[in-house]
C-alpha positions as CSV (number, residue, x, y, z in Angstrom):
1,X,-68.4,1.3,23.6
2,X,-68.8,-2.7,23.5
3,X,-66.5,-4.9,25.5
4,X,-64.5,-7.1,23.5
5,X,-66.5,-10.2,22.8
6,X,-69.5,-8.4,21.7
7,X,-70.3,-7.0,18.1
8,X,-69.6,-3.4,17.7
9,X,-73.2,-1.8,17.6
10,X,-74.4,1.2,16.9
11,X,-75.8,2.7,20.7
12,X,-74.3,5.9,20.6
13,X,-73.3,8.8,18.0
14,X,-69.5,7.9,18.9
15,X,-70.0,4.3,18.8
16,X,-71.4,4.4,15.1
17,X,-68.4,6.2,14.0
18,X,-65.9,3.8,15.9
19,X,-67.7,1.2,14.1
20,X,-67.2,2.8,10.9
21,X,-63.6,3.9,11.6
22,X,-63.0,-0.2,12.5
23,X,-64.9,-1.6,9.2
24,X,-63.0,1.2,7.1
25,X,-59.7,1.7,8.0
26,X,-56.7,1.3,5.7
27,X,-55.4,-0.1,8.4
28,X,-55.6,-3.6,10.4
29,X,-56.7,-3.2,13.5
30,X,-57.8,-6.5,16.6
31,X,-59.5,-5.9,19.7
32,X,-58.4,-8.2,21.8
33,X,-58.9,-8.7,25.8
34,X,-56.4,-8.1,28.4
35,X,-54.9,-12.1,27.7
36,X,-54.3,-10.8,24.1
37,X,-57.3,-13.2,22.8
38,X,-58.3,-11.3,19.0
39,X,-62.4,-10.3,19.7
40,X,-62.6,-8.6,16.5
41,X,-60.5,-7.8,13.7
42,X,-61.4,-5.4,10.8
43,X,-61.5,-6.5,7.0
44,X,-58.1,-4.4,6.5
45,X,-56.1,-6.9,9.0
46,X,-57.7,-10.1,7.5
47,X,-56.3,-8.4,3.8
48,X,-52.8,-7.8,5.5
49,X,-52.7,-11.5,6.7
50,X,-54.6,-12.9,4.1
51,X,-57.5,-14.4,5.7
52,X,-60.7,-14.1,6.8
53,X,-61.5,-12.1,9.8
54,X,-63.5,-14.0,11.5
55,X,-61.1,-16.7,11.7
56,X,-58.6,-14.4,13.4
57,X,-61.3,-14.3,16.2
58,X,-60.7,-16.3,19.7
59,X,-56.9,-16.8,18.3
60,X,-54.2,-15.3,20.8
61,X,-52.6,-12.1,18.8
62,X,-48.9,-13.6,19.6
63,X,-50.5,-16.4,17.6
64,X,-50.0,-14.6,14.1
65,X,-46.5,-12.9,15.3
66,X,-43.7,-14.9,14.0
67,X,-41.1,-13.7,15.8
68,X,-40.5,-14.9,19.8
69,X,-39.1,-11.1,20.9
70,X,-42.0,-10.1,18.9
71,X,-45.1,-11.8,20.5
72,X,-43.2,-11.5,24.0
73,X,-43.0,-7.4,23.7
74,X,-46.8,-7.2,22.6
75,X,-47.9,-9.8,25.2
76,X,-46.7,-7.5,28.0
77,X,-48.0,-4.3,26.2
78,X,-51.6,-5.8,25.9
79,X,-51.4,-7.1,29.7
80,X,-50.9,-3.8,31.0
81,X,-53.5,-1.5,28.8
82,X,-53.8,0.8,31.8
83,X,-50.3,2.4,31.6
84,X,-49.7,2.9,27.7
85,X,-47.6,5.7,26.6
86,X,-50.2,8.4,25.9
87,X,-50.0,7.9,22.6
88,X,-49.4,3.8,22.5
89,X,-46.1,2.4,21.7
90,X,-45.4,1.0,18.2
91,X,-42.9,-1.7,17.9
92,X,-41.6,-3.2,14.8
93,X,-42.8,-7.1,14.1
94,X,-43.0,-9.7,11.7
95,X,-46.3,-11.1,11.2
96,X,-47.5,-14.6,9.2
97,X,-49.6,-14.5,5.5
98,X,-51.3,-17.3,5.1
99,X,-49.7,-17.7,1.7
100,X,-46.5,-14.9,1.0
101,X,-45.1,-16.0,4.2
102,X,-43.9,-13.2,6.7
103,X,-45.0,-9.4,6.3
104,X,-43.3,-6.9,7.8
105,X,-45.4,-4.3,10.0
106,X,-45.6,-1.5,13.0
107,X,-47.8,-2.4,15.5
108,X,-49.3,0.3,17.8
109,X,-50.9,-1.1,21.0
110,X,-53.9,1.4,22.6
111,X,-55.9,1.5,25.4
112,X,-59.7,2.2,24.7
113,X,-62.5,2.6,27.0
114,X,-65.1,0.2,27.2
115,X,-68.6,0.9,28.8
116,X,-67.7,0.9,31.9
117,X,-65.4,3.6,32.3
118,X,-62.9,2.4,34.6
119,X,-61.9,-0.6,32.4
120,X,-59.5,-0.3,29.1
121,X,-59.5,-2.5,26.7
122,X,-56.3,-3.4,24.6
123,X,-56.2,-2.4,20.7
124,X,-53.6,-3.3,18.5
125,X,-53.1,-1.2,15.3
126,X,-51.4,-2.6,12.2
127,X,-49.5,-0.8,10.2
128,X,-48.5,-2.7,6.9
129,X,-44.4,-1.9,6.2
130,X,-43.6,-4.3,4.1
131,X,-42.8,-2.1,1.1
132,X,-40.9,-0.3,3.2
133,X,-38.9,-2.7,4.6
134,X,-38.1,-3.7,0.6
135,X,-36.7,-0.8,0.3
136,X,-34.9,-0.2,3.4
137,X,-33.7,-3.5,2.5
138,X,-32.5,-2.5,-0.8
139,X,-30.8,0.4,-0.1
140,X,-28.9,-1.4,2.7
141,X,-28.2,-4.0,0.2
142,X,-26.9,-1.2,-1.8
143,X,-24.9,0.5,0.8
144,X,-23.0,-2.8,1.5
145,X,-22.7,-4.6,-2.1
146,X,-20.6,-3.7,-4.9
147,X,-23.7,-2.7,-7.6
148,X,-21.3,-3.7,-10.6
149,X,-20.5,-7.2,-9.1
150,X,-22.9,-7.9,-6.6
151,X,-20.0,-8.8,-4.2
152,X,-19.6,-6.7,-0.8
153,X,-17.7,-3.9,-0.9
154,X,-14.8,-2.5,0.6
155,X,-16.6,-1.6,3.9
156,X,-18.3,-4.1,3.7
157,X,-15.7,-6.8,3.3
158,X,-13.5,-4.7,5.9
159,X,-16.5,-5.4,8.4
160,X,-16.6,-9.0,7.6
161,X,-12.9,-9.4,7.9
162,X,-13.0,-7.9,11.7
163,X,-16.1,-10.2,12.4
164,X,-14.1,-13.2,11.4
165,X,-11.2,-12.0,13.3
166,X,-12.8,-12.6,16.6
167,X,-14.9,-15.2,15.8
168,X,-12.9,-18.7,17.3
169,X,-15.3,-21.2,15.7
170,X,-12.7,-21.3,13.3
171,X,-9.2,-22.1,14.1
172,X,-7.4,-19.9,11.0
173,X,-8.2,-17.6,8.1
174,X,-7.1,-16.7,4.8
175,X,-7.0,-14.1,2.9
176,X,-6.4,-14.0,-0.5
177,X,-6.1,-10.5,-2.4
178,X,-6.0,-10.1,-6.8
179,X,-4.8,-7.3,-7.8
180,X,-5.7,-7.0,-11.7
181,X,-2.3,-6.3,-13.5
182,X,-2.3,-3.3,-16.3
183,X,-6.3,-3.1,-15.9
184,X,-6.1,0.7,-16.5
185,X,-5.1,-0.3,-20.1
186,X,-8.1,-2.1,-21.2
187,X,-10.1,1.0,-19.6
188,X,-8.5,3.3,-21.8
189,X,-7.7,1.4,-24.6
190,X,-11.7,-0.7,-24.7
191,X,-13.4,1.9,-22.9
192,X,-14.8,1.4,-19.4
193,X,-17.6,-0.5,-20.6
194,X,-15.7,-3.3,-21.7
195,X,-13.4,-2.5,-18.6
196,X,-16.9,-3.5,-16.3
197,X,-17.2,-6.6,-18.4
198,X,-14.1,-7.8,-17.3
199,X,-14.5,-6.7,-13.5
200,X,-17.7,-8.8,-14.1
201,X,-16.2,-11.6,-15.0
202,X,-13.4,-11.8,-12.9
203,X,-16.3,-11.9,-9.7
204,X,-18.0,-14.4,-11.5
205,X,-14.7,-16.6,-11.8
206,X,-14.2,-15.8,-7.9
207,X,-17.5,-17.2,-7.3
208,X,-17.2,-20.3,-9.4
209,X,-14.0,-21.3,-7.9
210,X,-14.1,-20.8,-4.4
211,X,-16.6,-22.8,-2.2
212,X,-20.1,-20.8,-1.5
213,X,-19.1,-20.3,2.2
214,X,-16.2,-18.2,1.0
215,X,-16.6,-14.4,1.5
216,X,-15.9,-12.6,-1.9
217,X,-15.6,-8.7,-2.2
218,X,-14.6,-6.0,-4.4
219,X,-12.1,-3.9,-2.0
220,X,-11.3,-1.4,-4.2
221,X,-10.7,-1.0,-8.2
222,X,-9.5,-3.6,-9.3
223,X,-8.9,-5.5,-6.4
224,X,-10.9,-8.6,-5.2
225,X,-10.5,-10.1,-1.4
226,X,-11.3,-13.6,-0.7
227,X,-11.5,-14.7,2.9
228,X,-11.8,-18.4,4.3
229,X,-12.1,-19.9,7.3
230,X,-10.9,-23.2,8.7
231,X,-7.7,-24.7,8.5
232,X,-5.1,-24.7,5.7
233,X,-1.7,-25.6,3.9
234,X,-0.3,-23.5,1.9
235,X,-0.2,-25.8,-1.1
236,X,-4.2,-26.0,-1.0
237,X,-4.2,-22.3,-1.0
238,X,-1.6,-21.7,-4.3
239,X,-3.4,-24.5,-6.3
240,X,-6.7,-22.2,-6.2
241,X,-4.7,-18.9,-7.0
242,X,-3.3,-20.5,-9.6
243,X,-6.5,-22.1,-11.0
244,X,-7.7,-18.1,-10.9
245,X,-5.1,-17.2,-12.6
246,X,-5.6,-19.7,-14.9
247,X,-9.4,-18.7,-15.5
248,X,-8.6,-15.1,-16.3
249,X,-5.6,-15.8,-18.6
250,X,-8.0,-17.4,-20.8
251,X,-9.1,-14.6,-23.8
252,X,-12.7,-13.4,-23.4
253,X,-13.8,-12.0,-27.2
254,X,-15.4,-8.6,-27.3
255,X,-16.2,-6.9,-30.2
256,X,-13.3,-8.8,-32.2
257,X,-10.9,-8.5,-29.3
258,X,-9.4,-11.2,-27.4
259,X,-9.1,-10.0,-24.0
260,X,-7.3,-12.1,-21.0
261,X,-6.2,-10.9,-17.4
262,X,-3.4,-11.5,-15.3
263,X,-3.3,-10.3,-11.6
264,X,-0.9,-10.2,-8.7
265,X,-2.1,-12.2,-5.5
266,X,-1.2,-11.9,-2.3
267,X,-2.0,-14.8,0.5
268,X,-1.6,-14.4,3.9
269,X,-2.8,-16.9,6.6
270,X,-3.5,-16.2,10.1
271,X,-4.9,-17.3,13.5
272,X,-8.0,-16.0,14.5
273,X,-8.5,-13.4,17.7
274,X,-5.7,-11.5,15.8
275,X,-5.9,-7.7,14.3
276,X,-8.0,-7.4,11.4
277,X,-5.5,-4.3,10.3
278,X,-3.2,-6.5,10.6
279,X,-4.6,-9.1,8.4
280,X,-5.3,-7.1,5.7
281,X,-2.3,-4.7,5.5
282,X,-0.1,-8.2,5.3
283,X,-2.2,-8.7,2.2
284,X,-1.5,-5.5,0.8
285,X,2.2,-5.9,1.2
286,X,2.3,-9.2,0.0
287,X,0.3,-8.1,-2.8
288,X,2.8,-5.4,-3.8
289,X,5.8,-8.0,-3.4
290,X,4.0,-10.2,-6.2
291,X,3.9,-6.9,-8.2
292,X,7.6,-6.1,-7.8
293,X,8.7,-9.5,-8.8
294,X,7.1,-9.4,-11.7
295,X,3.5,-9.8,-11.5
296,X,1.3,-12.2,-12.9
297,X,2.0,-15.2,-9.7
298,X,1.4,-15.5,-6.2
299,X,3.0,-14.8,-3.1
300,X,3.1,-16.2,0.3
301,X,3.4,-13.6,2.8
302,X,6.7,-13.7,4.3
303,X,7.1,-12.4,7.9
304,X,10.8,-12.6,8.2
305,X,10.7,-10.1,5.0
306,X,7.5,-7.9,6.8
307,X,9.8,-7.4,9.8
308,X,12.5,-6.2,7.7
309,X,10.7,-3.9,5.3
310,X,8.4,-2.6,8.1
311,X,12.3,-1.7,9.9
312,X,13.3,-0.1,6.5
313,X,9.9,1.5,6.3
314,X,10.5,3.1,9.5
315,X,13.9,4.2,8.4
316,X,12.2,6.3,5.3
317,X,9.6,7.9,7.9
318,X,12.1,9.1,9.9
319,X,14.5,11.3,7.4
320,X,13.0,14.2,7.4
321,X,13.8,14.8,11.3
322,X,17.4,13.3,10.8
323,X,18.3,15.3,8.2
324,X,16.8,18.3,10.9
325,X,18.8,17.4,13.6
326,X,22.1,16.5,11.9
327,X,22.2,13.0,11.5
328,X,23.6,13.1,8.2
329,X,28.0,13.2,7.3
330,X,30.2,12.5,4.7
331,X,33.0,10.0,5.7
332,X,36.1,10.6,3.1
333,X,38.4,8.2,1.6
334,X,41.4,9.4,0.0
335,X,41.9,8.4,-4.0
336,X,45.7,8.2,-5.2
337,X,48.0,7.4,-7.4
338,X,48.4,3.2,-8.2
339,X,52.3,4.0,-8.4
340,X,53.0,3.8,-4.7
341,X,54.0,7.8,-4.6
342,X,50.7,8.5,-2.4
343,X,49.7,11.0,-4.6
344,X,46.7,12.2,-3.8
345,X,44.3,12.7,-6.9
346,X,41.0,13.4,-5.4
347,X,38.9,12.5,-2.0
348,X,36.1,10.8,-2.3
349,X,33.3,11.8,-0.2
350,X,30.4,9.4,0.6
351,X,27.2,9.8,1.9
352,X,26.4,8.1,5.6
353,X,23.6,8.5,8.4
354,X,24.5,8.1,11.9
355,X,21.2,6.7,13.4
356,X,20.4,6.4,16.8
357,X,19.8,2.9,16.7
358,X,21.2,1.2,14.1
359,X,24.8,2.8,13.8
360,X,26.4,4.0,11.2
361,X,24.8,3.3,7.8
362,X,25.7,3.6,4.2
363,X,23.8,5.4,1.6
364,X,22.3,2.3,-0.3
365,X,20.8,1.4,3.3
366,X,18.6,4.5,3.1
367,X,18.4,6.4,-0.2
368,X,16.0,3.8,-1.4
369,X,13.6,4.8,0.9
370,X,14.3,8.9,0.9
371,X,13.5,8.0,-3.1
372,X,9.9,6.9,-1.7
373,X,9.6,9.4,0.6
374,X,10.9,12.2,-1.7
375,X,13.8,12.9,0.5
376,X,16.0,12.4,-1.6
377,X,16.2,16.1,-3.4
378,X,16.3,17.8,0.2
379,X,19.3,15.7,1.2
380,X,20.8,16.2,-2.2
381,X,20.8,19.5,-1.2
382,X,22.2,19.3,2.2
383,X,25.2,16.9,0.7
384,X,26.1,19.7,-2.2
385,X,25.7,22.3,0.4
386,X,28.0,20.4,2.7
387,X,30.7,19.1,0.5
388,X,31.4,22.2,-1.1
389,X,31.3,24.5,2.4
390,X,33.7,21.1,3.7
391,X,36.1,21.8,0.5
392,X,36.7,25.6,0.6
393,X,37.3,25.7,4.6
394,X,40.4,22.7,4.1
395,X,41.5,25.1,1.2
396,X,41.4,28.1,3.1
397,X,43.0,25.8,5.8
398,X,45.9,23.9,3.9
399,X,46.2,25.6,0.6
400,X,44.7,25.7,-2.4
401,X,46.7,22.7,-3.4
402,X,43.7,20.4,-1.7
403,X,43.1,17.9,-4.1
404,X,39.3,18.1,-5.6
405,X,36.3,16.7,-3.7
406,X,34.3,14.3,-5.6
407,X,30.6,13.4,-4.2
408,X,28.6,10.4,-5.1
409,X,25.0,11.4,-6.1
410,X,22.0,9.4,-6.2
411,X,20.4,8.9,-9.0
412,X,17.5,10.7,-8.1
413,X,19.3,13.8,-7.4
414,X,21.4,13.3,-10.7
415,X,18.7,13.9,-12.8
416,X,16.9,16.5,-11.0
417,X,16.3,19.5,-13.0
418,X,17.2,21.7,-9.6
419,X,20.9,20.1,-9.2
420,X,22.5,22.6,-11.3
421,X,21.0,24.9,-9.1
422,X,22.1,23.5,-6.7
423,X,25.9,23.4,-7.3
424,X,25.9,26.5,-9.0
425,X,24.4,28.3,-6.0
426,X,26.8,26.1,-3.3
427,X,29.6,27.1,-5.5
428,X,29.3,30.5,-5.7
429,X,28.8,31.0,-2.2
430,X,32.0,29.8,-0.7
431,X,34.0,31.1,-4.1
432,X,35.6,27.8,-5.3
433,X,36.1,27.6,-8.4
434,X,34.4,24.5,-10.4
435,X,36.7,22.8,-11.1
436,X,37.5,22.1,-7.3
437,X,34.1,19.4,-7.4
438,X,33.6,15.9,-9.2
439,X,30.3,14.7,-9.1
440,X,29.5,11.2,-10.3
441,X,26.6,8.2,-10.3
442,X,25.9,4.9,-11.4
443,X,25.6,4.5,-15.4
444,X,22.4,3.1,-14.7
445,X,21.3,6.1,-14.1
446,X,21.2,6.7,-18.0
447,X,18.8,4.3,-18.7
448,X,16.3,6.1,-15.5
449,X,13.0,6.5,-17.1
450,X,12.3,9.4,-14.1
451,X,14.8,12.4,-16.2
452,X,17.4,12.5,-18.1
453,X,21.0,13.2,-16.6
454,X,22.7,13.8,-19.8
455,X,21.1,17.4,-19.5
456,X,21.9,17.8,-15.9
457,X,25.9,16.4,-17.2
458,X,26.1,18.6,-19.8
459,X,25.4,21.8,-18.2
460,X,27.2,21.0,-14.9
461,X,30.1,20.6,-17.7
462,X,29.7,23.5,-19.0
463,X,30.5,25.0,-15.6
464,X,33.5,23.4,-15.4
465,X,32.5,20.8,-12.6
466,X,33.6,17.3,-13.3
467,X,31.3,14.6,-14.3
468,X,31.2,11.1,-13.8
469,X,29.9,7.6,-14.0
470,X,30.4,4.6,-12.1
471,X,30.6,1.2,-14.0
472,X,29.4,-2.0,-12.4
473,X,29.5,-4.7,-15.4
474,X,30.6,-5.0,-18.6
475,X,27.6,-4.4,-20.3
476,X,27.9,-0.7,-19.2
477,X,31.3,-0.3,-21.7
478,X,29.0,1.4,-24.1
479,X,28.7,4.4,-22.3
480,X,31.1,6.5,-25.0
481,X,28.2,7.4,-27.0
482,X,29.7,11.1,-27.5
483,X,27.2,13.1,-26.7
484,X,27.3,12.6,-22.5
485,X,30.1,15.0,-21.3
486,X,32.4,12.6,-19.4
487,X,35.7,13.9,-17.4
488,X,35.7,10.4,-14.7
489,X,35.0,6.8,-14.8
490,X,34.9,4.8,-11.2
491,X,35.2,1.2,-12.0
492,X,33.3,-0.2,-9.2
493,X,34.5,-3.1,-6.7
494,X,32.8,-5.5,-8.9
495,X,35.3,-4.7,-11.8
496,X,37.7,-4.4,-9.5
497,X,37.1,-8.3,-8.5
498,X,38.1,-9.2,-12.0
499,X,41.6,-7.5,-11.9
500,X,43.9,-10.6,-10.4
501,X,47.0,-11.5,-10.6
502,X,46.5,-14.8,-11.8
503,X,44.7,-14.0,-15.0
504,X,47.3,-11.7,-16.8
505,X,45.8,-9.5,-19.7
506,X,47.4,-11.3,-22.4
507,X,45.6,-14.8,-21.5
508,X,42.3,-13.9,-19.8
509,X,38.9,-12.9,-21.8
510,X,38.2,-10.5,-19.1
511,X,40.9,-9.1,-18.8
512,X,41.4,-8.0,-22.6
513,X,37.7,-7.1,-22.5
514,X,38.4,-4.3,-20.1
515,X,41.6,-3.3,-21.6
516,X,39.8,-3.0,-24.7
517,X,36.9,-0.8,-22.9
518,X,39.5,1.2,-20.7
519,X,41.3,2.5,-24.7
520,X,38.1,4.0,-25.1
521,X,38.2,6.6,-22.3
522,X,41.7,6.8,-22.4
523,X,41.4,8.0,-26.2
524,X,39.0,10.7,-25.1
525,X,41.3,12.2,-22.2
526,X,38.9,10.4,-19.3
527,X,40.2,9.7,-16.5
528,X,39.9,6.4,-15.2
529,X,39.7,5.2,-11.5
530,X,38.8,2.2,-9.3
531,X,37.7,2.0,-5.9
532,X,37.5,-1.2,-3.5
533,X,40.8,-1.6,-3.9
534,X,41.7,-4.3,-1.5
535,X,45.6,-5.5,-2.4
536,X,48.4,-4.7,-3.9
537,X,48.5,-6.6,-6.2
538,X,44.9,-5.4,-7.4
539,X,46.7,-2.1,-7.5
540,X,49.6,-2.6,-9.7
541,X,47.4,-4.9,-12.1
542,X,45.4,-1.5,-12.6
543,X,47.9,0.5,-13.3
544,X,49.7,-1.8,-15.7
545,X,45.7,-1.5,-17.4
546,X,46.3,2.4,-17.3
547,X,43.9,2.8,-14.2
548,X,45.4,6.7,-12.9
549,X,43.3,7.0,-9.4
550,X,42.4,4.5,-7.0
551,X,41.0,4.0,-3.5
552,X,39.5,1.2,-1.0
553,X,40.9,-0.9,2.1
554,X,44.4,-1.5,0.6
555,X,45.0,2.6,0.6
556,X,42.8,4.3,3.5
557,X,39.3,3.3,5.0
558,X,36.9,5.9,4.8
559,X,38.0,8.7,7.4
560,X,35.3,11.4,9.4
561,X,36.1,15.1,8.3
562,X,38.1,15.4,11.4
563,X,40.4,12.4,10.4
564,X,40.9,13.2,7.0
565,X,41.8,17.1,8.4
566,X,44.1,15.2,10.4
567,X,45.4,13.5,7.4
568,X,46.0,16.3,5.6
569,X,47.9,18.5,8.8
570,X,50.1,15.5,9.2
571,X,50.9,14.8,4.8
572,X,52.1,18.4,5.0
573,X,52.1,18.5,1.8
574,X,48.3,18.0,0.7
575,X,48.9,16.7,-2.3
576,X,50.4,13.9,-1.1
577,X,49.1,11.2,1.6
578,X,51.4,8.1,2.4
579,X,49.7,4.5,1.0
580,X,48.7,2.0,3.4
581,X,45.6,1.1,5.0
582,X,44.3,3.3,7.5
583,X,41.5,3.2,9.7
584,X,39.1,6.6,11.3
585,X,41.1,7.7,14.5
């Protein structure tokens, strides 16, 4: 074989088919010597690179390499042509066309012999990957990029999120989220296709307003993320939300229809160095918060609220294991006669949780969130359970004279198609007769789209067991509809307010309208009662309205089981408990 520097020639058998290999090869290949200075290169390396090859000769190989890691990596493999891996090495690189600019290839560099035999001469194959590199390129294009939209998609915006997280170039981010309101009904009302369209645009509207440094991405559905970098004021911010929101409220026409979108945004700025998790679960919440208050607007996110929901959250997570360990009690307030006899009509029984670090708290403190976490039915169960074992041991303890037990239920046990199950069951497993319970919730529970509680009413009337409802405000007086079985209605402390002695019914509005609301009940053999009761005044202004029960500070606080079983030993008579505020001993 030649050295580098001469023409390949034809002296042996071998040497005629290198020669032949090296003119017809698919492949570029340069001989170069051991300072990497080209000697030869074949026709298929001057196609590669666009030129002829005889201009590549006496030019260093680095020369054509365009990248600086690139030429220094082949540089040190040609120096040492000795020592190659036995098969070469092949390294990616990037390579100059004279005209298209850089080509992407694999070079393999070789050791061959030259004639004498203890000298090796570098070789450096070419291998052209440009194609490949297109498409490698394109499927990671596709792997990161929304293909409706273009825009990066949720991992991909995630990843760019973290990256701007640590990166301190930039004092603060943003992030602002749109959440498409109601988008599911143009996708089943227009069809997805249309649906797309809209998605479409909506990117496109992202993209015209936000500055091109801004990184845009579909995170999920219909959800868009925006994140900047910089510094900002919160005014800035809202005026480009809004000028979204704007954009998209503006009808597109499709086929005939005028289609606009709202969306709910959530903004949430932050320091950088922080947690992206962080970051972009703020934006979620704050999202949700412009959803709940009525969507179609912005929010700030608020972290004075975030501590306080993310304390509430923790509440919900826990209720399962309360509810396990016992956590849960009823705390009893005694309901009696306005006339100053202490006669005692019913007890009460509410609903409380005695956590572990927050005290003692009262059912609208926490049923909210057993209604998210779908605790509510298992506690329902545990409170019918309860009250009714509570009720039968004071009547096998002081008589069967015990005054019924009435039990507050949430609404989402109220219209649970298991509660009359439930009560049913409770009832007949500690033998008291129906009668014995009262069970009662809001009247807003009427209007809850989640069941219907006349059905559950109805047949817990039909076992005898008292039913309730609990009025709030005076729009609720239409409750007398006839067909919702009604033995009770609570007026609440808010109705209670209105009772003063210095409006008296003949002369105040309010007053007449609830004298006028209370003949209705009292027509249909309802009775009527009234908690909250804080004076005594309050007291004897609701029994000159008819009012027959009543209960709050002015009568007894709310007493543990133990105290009101105390109560009751003490009365001896239990139908009869003396008036005057009382506090748990």
């Amino acid at each position: 074989m030649t050295s580098p520097g001469e023409q390949p020639g034809s002296a042996t058998p071998s040497a005629d088919r290198f020669v032949a290999l090296f003119a017809a090869a698919p492949f570029g290949i340069a001989l170069t010597d051991r300072q990497g200075i080209i000697a030869e290169a074949n026709q298929a390396l001057g196609r590669f690179l666009g030129v002829d090859p005889a201009e590549l000769r006496g030019k260093p190989f680095v020369e054509i390499l365009t990248g600086d890691g690139d030429a220094a990596m082949i540089r040190g493999l040609i120096a040492d042509p000795d020592n190659p891996p036995p098969t070469g090495r092949t390294v990616p690189a990037v390579m100059e066309h004279a005209t298209d600019g850089p080509m992407h290839a694999e070079l393999t560099v070789i050791a061959l012999p030259g004639d004498d035999p203890k000298q090796r001469y570098p070789a450096v194959v070419v291998r052209d990957t440009s194609e490949l590199h297109l498409l490698q390129e394109m499927l990671r294009h596709q792997n990161v990029h929304d293909p409706l939209t273009g825009l990066p998609n949720a991992d991909s915006f995630r990843g760019k999120v973290e990256a701007a997280m640590v990166d301190r170039t930039h004092p603060q981010l943003a992030l602002i989220v749109f959440d498409l309101d109601g988008f599911r009904l143009i996708n089943d009302g227009l069809g997805p296709e249309v649906g797309n369209r809209m998605l479409s645009r909506v990117a496109d509207k992202l993209r015209e307003i936000f500055p091109a440094e801004a990184v845009i991405g579909r995170m999920i559905g219909d959800r868009f993320g925006v994140l900047l970098r910089g510094s900002f004021t919160g005014q800035a911010l809202t005026r480009q939300a809004e000028e979204v929101l704007k954009e998209l409220a503006e009808p597109l026409y499709l086929d005939g229809n005028g289609i606009a979108l709202s969306a709910s945004v959530g903004i949430v700025v932050r320091s950088t160095g922080g947690s992206a998790d962080d970051l972009l679960r703020a934006a979620e919440i704050t999202v949700h918060r412009a959803k709940s208050a009525g969507r179609a607007q912005w929010m700030m996110f608020d972290a004075e609220q975030d501590r306080r929901e993310r304390h509430l959250a923790k509440r919900g997570a826990v209720l399962g294991g309360a509810l396990e360990t016992g956590e849960f009690e009823f705390r009893y307030q005694p309901t009696v006669r306005p006339d100053g006899s202490g006669e005692l009509v019913l007890i009460q029984a509410e609903l409380v949780w005695n956590h572990p670090d927050d005290g003692v708290l009262e059912a609208h403190e926490f049923i909210p969130m057993a209604d998210l976490t779908g605790m509510t039915v298992p506690i329902g169960r545990w409170m019918i359970d309860d009250a009714v074992a509570t009720l039968a041991r004071w009547r096998a303890q002081f008589g069967p004279a015990v005054a019924e037990l009435a039990v507050r239920l949430p609404s989402r046990l109220a219209i649970d198609q298991d509660l009359v199950g439930m009560v049913r069951s409770a009832l007949d497993e500690h033998q008291l007769p129906a009668e014995s319970l009262s069970v009662w919730t809001k009247a807003t529970t009427l209007d809850d789209e989640r069941g219907d509680v006349r059905e559950s009413y109805a047949l817990l009337a039909d076992l005898g067991v008292r039913v309730g409802l609990l009025i709030t405000h005076q729009s609720q007086f239409d409750v007398f509809t006839g067909d919702l079985p009604l033995h009770d209605v609570i007026l609440a402390e808010s109705m209670v307010e209105l009772v003063s002695a210095d409006y008296p019914v003949e002369t105040s509005a309010t007053m007449r309208g609830l004298h006028d609301f209370l003949a209705k009940p009292f027509e249909q053999g309802i009775r009527v009662s009234a908690q909250g009761v804080e004076s005594r005044d309050q007291m004897q202004r609701l029994a000159e309205l008819g009012v027959s029960a009543v209960r709050g500070p002015a009568i007894h606080q709310p007493l543990t089981a133990s105290a009101m079983e105390k109560l009751l030993a003490e009365a001896g008579d239990p139908a009869n408990v003396s008036a005057g505020p009382q506090h748990d001993t």
